[in-house]
Backbone as a ProteinNet text record, in pm:
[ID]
protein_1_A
[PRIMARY]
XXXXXXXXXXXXXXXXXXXXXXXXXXXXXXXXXXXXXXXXXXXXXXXXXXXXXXXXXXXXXXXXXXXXXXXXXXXXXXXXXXXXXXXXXXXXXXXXXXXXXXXXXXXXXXXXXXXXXXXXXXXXXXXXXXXXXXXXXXXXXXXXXXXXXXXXXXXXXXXXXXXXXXXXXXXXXXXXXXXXXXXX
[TERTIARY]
9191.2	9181.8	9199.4	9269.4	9339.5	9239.2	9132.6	9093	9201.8	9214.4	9323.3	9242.9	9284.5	9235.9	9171.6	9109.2	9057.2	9159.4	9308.2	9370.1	9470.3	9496.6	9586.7	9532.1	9358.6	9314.9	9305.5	9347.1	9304.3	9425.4	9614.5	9684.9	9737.9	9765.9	9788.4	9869.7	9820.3	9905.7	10037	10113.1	10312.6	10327.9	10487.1	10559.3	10538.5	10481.5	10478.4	10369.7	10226.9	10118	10149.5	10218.1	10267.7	10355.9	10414.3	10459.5	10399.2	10284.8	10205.7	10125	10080.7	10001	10063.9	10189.1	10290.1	10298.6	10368.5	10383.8	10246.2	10125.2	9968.1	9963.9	9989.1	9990.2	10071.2	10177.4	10303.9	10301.4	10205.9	10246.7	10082.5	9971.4	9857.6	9852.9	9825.9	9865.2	9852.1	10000.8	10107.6	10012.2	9956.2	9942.3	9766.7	9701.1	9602.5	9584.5	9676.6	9691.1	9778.3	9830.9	9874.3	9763.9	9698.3	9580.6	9461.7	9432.5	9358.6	9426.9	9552.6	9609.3	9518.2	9540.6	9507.8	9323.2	9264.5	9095.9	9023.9	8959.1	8890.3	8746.7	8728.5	8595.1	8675.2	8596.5	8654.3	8633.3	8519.3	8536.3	8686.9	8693.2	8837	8944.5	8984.6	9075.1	9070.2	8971.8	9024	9022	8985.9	9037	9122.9	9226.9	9376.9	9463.2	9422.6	9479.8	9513.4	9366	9366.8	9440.2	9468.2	9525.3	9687.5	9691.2	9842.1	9900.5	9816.6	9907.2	9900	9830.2	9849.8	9985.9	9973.6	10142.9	10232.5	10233.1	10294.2	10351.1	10267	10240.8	10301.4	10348.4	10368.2	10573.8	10586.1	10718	10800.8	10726.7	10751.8	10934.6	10992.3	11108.2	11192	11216.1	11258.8	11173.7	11041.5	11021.5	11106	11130.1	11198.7	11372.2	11385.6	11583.3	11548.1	11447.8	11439.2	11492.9	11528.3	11548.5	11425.7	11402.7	11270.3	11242	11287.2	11301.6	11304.8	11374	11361.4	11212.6	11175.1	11020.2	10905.9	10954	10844.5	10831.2	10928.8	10939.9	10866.2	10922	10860.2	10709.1	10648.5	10538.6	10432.8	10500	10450	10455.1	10551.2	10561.2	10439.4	10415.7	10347.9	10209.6	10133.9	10064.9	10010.2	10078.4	10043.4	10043.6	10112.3	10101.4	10005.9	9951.5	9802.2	9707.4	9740.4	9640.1	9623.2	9761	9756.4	9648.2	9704	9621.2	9499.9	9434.2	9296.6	9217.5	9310.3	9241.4	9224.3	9298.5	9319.7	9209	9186.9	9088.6	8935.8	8994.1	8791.9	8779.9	8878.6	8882.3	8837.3	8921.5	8860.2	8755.2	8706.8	8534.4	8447.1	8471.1	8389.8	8426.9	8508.1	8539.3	8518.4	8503.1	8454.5	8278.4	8210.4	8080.7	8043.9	8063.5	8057.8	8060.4	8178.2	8196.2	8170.9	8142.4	8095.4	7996.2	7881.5	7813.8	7875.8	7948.5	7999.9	8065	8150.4	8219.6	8218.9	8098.1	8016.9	7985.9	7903.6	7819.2	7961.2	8092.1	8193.3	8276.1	8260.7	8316.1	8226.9	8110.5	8033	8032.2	8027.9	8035.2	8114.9	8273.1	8347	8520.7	8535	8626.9	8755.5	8790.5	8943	8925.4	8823.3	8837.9	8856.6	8811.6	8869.5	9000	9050.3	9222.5	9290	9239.1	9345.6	9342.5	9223.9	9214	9283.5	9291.1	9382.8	9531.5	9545.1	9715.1	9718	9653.9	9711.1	9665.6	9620.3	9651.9	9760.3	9795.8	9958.9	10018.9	9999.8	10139.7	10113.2	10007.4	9985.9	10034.8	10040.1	10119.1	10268.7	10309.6	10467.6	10471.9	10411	10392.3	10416.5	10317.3	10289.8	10408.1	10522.3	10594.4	10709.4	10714.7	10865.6	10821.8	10691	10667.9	10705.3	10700.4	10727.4	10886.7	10983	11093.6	11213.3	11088.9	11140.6	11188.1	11259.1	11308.3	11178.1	11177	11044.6	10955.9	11015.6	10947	10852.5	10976.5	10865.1	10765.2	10780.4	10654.2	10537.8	10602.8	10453.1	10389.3	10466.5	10387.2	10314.6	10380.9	10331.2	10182.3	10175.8	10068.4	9955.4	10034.7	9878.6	9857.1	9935.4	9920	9845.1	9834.6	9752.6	9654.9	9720.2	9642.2	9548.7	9568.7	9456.5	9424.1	9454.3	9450.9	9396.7	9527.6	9519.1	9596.6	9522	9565.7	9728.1	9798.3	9932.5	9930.1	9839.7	9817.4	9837.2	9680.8	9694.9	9795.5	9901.3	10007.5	10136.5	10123.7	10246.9	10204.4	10076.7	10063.3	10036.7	10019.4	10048.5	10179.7	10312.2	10400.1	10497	10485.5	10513.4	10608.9	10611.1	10654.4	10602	10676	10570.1	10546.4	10448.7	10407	10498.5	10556.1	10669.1	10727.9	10753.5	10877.2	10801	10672.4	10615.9	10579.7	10577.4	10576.9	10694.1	10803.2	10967.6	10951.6	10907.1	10926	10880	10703.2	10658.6	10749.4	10777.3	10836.4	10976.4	11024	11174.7	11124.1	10996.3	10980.9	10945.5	10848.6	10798.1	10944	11037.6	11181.1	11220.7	11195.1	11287.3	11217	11033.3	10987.7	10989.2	11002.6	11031.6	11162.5	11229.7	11416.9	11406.3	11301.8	11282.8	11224.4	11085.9	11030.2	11069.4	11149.8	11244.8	11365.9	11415.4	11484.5	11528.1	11347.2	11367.8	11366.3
13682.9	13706.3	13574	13554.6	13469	13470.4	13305.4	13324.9	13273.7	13361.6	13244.6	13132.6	13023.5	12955.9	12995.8	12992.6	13089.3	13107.2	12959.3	12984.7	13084	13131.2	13240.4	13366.6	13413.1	13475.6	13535.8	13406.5	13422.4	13476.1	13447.1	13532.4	13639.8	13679.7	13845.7	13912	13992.2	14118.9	14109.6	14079.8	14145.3	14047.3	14017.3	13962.6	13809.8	13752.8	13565.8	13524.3	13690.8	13666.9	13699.1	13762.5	13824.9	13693.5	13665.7	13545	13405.4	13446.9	13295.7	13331	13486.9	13506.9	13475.5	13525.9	13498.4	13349.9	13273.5	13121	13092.5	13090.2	13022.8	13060.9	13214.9	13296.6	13207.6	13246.5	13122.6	12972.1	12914.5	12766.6	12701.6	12769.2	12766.6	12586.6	12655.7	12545.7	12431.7	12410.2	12328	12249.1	12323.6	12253.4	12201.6	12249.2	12225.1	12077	12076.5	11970.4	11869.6	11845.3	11777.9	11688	11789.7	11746.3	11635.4	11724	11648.6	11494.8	11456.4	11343.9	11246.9	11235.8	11203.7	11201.7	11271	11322.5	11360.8	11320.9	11351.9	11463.3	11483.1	11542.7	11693.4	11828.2	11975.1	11975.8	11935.3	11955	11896.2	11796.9	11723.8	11796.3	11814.4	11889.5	12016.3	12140.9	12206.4	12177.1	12114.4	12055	12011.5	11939.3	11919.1	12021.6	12113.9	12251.1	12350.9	12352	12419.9	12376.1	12216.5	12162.3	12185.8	12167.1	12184.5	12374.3	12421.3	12583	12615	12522.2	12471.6	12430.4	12358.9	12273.6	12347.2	12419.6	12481.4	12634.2	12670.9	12743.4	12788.3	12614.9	12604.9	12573.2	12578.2	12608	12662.3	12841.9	12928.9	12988	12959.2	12968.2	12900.6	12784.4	12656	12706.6	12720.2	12728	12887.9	12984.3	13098.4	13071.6	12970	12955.6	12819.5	12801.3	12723.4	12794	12728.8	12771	12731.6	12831.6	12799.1	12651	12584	12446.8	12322.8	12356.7	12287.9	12302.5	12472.3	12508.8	12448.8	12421.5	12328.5	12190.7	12132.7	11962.2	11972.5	12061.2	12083.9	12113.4	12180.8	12208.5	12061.9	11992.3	11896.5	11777.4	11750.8	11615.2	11688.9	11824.1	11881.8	11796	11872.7	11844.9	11701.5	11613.7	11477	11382.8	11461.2	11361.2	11416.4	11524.4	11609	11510.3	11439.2	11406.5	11264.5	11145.9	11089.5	11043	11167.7	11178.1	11206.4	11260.2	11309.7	11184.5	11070.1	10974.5	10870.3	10842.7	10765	10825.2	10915.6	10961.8	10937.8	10934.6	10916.9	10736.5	10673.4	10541.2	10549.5	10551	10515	10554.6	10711.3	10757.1	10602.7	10577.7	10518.8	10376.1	10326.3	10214.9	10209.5	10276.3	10290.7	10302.1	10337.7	10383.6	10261.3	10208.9	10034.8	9941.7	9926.1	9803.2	9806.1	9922	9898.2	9843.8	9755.3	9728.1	9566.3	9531.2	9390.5	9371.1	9443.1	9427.2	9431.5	9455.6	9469.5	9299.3	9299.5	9140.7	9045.7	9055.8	8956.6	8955	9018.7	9064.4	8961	8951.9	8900.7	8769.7	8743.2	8648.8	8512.3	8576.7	8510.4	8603.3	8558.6	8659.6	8609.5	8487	8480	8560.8	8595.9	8672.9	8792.2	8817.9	9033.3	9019.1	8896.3	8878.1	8871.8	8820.9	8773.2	8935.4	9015.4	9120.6	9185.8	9202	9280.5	9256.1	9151	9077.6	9189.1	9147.2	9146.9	9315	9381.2	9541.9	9578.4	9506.8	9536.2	9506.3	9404.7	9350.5	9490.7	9550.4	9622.8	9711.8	9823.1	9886.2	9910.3	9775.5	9780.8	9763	9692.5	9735.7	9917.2	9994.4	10065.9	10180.8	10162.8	10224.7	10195.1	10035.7	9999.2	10066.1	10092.3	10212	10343.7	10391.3	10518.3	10583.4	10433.6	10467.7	10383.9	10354.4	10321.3	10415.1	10418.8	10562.3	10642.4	10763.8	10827.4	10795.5	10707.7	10673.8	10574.1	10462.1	10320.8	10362.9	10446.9	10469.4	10571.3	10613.4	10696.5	10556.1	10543.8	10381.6	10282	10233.3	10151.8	10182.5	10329.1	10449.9	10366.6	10428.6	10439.6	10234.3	10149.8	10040.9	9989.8	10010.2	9945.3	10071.9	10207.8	10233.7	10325.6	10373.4	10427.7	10288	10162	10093.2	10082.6	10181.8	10181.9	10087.3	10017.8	9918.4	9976.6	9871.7	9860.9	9953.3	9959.8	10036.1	10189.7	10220.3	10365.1	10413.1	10347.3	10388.5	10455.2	10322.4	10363.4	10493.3	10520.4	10631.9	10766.3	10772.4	10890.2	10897.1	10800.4	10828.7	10895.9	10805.1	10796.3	10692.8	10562.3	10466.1	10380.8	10243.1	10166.7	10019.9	9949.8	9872.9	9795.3	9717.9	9628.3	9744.2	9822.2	9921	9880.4	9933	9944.1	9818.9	9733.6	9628.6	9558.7	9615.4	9583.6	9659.6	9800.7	9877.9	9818.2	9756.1	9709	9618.5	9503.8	9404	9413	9523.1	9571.6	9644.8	9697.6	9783.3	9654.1	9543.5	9441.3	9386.6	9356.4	9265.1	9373.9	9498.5	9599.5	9574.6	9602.2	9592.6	9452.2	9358.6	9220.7	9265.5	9299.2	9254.9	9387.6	9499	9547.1	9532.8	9442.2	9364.8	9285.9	9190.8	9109.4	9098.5	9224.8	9235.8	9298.2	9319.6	9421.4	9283.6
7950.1	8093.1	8167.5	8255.3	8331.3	8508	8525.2	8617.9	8675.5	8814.4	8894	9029	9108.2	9171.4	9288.1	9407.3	9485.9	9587.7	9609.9	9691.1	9650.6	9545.6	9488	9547.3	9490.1	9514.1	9689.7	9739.2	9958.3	10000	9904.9	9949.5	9971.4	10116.1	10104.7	10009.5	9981.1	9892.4	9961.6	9826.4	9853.6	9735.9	9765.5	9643	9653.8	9713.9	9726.5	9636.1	9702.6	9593.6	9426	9419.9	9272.6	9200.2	9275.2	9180.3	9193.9	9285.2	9224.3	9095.7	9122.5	8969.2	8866.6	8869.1	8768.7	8676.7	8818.9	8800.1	8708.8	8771	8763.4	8589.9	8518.1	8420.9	8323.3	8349.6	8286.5	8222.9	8379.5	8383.1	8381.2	8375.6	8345.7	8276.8	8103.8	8041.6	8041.8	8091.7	8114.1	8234.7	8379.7	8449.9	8413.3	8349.8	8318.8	8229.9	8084.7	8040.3	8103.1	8227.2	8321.8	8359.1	8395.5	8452.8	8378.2	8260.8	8169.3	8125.6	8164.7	8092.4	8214.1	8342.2	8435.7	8475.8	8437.9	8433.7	8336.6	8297.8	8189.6	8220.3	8375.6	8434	8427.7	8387.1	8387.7	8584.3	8654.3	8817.7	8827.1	8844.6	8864.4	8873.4	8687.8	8663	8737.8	8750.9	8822.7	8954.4	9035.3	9180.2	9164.8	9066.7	9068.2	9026.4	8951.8	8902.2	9072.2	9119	9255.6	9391.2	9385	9477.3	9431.8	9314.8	9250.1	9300.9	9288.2	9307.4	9469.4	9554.3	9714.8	9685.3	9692.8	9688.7	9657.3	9513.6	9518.9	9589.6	9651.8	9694	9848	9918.4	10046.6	9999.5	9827.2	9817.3	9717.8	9775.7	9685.8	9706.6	9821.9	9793.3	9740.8	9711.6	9641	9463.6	9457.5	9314.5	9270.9	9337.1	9239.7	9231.9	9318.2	9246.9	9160	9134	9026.8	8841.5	8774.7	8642.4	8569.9	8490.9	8360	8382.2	8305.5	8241.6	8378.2	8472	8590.8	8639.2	8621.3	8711.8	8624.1	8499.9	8452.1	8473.6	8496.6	8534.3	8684.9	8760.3	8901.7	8916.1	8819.5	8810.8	8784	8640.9	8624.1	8710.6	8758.2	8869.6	9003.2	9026.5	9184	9121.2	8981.1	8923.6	8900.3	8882.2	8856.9	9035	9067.2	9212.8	9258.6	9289.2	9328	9247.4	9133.7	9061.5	9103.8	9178.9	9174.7	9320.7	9407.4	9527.2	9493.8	9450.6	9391.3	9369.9	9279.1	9218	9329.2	9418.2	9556.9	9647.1	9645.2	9774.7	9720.3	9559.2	9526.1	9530.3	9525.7	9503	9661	9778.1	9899.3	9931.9	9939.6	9881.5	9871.6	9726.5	9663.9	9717.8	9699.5	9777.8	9916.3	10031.7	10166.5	10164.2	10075.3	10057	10030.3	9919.2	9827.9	9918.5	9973.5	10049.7	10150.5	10271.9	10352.3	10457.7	10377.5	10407.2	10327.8	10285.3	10227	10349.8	10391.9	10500.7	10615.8	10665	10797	10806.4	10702.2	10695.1	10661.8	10625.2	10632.9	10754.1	10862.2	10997.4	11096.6	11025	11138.5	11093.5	10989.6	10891	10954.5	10936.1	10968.8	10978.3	11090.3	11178.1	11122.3	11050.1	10965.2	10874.7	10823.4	10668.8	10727.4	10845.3	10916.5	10926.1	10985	11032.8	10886.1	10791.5	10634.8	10584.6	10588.6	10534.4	10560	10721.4	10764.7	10738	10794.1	10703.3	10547.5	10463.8	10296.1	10343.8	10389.5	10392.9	10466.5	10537.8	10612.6	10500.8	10406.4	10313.6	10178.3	10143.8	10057	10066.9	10216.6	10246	10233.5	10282.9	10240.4	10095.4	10013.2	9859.3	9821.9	9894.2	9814.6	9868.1	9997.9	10020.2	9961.9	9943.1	9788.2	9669.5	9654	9526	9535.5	9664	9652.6	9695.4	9653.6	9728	9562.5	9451.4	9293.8	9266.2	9145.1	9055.1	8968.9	8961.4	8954	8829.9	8707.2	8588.7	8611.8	8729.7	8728.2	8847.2	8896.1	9013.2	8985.6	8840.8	8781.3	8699.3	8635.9	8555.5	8641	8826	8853.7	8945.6	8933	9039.9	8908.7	8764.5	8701.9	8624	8631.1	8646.4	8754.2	8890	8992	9064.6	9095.5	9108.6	9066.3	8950	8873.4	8753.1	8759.9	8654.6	8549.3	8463.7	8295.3	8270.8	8124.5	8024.4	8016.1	7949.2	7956.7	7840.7	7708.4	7620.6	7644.3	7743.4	7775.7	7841.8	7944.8	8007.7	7925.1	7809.6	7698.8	7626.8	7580.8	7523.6	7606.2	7757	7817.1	7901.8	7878.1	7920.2	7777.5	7643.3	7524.6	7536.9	7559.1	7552.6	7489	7419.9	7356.2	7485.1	7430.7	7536.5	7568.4	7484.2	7506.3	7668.2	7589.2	7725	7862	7887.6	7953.1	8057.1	7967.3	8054.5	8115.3	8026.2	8107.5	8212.2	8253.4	8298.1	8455.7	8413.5	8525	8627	8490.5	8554.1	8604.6	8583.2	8648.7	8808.3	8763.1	8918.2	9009.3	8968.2	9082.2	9105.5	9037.3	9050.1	9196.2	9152.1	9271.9	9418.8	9373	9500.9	9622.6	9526.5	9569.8	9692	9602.8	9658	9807.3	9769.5	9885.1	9985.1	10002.5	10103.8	10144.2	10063.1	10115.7	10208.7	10155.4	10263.6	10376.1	10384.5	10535.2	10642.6
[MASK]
++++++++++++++++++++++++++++++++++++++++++++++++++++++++++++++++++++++++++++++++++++++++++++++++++++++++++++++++++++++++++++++++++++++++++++++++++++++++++++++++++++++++++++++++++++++++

């Protein structure tokens, strides 16, 4: 017996809801151990399972002229970026909770360190948009390199690369992001 997510469950009866049961039935699995590569917590995973059939969900005409084999790559990339967002929102969570009181008392502290901060988060930004504009291998590697930061180890063994690769991989994506900040 197949639970489905509650947002499956909230859509109206007809054919959009029928083939999300379908898809969810199908691609279950698949999107579940997606998940687990990325989380190790069962809450997590299914809050990335549940956020994943959202997403998908808002592109159910694009997923049925999909082919088998395409709707699984599609499934898995919805899946891992839900996950990558998942992992970013608990980092600021926890990082906004943490530091906020470091950063109150360094504001008052001394007002170059609010101005530098602010600087290197403007420059991080354009970092993290030359990431999202790499080819899609080095920007899953460089997500879980900085920002979920796994060892160069664990990266190679949940992409299936060996480390050597992996670290070409990095250092080919910073060569790209360079040449793209640069030359805006």
């Amino acid at each position: 017996m197949v639970i489905f997510p509650q947002a499956i469950l909230d859509m109206p009866e007809g054919s959009d809801r029928d083939y999300m049961e379908w898809l969810y039935r199908e691609y279950c699995a698949l999107m579940f151990s997606t998940a687990w590569k990325y989380f190790r917590d069962k809450a997590d995973v299914e809050d990335i399972v549940s956020d994943g059939c959202v997403s998908l969900m808002r592109n159910i005409p694009a997923l049925r002229s999909l082919e088998r084999d395409k709707l699984g790559v599609y499934i898995v990339s919805t899946i891992r970026n839900v996950a990558f967002n998942h992992y970013a929102k608990q980092k600021r969570t926890s990082d906004h909770t943490t530091a906020a009181g470091d950063e109150a008392i360094q504001s008052v502290a001394d007002a170059t360190n609010v101005e530098r901060k602010v600087a290197l988060q403007d420059e991080l930004a354009y970092v993290w948009k030359a990431i999202g504009q790499l080819p899609e291998k080095e920007q899953q590697i460089m997500r879980m390199k900085y920002a979920l930061e796994f060892p160069d180890d664990v990266i190679a063994e949940r992409v299936g690369l060996s480390v050597n690769s992996i670290r070409k991989y990095i250092s080919r994506a910073r060569d790209h992001i360079k040449a793209m900040i640069y030359a805006e």
